[in-house]
C-alpha positions in Angstrom: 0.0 0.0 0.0 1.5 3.7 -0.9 0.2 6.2 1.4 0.1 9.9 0.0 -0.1 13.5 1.8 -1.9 16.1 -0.3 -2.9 19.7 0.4 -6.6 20.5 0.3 -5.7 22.7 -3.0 -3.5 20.0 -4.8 -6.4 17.2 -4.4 -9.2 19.1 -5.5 -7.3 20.0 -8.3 -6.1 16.8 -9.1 -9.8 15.3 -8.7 -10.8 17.8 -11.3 -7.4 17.1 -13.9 -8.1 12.8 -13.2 -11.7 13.7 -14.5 -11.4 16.1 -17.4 -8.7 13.0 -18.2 -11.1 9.8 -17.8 -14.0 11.7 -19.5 -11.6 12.7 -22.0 -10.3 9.1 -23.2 -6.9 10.3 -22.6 -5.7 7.1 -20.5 -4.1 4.4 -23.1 -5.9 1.1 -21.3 -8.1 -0.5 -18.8 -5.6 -0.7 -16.2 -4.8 3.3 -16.3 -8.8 4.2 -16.5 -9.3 1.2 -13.1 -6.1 2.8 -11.8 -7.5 6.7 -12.2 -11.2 5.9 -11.2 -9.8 4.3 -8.2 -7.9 7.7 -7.6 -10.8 9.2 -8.2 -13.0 7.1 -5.8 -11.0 8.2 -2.8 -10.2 11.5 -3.4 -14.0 12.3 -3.7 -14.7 10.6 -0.6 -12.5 13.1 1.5 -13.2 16.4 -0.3 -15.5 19.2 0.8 -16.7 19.3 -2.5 -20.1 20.7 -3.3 -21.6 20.5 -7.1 -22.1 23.6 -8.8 -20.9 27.5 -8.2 -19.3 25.9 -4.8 -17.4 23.9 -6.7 -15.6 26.1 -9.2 -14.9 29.0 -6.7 -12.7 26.1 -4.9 -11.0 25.2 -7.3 -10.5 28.5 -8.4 -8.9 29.4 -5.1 -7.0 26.3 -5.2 -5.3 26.8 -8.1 -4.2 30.4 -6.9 -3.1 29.1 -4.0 -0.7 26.7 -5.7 0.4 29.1 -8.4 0.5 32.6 -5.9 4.3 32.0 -5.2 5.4 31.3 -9.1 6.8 34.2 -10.4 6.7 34.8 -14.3 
């Protein structure tokens, strides 16, 4: 078992980027669409995510909050 650490604002972000790429068709076989879903499955299950205007304005302020300290 691998064990991760993410910031509120990195896994709401990548819940978003892991489902823009399964709906997408972007993953090259079963395995990687099992492996992402999976991935999917638990990230949804400890986010604070509400559907609809909620929604984006998180992950709107998540992405600023990973990109405020890159510098152009």
């Amino acid at each position: 078992m691998v064990k991760l650490e993410l910031s509120a604002a990195e896994a709401i972000i990548l819940f978003d980027a892991l489902n823009r790429l399964v709906d997408s068709d972007g993953l090259h076989d079963d395995a990687e669409a099992l492996a992402a879903s999976a991935l999917i499955d638990r990230l949804e299950g400890h986010l604070p995510v509400i559907d609809g205007a909620d929604y984006a304005f998180r992950l709107a302020r998540a992405k600023e909050e990973l990109t405020e300290d890159i510098e152009d």
